[in-house]
C-alpha positions as CSV (number, residue, x, y, z in Angstrom):
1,X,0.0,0.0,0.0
2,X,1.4,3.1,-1.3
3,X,2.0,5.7,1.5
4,X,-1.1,8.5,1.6
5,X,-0.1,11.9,2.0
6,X,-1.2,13.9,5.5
7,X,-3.8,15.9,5.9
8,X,-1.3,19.0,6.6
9,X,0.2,18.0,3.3
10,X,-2.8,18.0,1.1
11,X,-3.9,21.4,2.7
12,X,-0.6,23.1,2.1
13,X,-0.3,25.0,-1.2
14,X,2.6,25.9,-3.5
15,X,3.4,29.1,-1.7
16,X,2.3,27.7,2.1
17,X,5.7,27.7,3.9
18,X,3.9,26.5,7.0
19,X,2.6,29.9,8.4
20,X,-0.8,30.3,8.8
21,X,-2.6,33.6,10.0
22,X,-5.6,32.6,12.1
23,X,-7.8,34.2,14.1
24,X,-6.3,33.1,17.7
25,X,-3.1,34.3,16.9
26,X,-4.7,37.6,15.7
27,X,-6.4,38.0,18.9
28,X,-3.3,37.3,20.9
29,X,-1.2,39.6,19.3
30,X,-3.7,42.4,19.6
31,X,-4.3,40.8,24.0
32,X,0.1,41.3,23.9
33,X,0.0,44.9,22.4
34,X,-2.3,46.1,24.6
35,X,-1.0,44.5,27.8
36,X,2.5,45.7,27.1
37,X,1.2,49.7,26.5
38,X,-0.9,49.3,30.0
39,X,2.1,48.1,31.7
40,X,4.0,50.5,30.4
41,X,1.9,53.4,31.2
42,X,1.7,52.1,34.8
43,X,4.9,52.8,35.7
44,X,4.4,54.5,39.7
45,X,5.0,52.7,43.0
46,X,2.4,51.1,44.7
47,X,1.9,49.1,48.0
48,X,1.3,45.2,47.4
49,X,-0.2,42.8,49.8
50,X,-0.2,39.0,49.2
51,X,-1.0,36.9,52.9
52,X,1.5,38.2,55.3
53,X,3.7,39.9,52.5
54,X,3.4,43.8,52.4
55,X,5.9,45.2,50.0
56,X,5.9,49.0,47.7
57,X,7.6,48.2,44.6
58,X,6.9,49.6,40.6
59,X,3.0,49.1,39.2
60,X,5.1,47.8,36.1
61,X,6.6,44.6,37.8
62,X,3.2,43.8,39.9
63,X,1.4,43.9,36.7
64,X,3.9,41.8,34.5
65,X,3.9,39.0,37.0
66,X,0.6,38.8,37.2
67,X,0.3,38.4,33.5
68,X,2.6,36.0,33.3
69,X,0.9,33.9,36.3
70,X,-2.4,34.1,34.2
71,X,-0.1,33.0,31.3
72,X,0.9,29.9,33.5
73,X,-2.0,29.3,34.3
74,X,-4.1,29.5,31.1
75,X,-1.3,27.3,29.0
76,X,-2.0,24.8,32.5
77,X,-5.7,24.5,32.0
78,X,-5.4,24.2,27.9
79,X,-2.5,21.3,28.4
80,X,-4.8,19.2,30.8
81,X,-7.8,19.9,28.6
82,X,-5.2,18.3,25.7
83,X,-4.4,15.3,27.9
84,X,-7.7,14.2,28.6
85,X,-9.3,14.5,25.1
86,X,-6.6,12.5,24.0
87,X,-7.5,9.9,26.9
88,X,-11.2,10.0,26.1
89,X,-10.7,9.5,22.0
């Protein structure tokens, strides 16, 4: 039996080097833009309390860590989502 090409392969055209422009990464890109211009017209001190922890350090660094623990979180959530649809199909 003759080996049958992929799916990825039929879809691909003569000019598709592999990139395609969809509508999640659009989205993201536009989330990132506007994320990175609000933390970087936050730039003042302000006071930060996490349980006992009580700390006055720049907007900037409160505001990219929190992004990036959402970040953590989200790709998380999406890579368990992943693992059980594979365990279910």
């Amino acid at each position: 039996m003759p080996d049958m090409p992929s799916k990825k392969e039929l879809r691909k055209g003569p000019d598709d080097h592999g990139f395609q422009l969809n509508m999640r990464a659009v989205v993201g890109g536009i989330i990132a833009v506007a994320l990175v211009a609000f933390i970087a017209g936050n730039s003042q001190d302000a006071k930060v309390q996490f349980l006992f922890f009580s700390a006055t350090m720049p907007l900037w660094i409160v505001l990219t860590c929190t992004a990036l623990l959402g970040a953590a979180v989200g790709a998380l959530l999406t890579q368990r989502r992943q693992r059980r649809k594979q365990r279910n199909a």
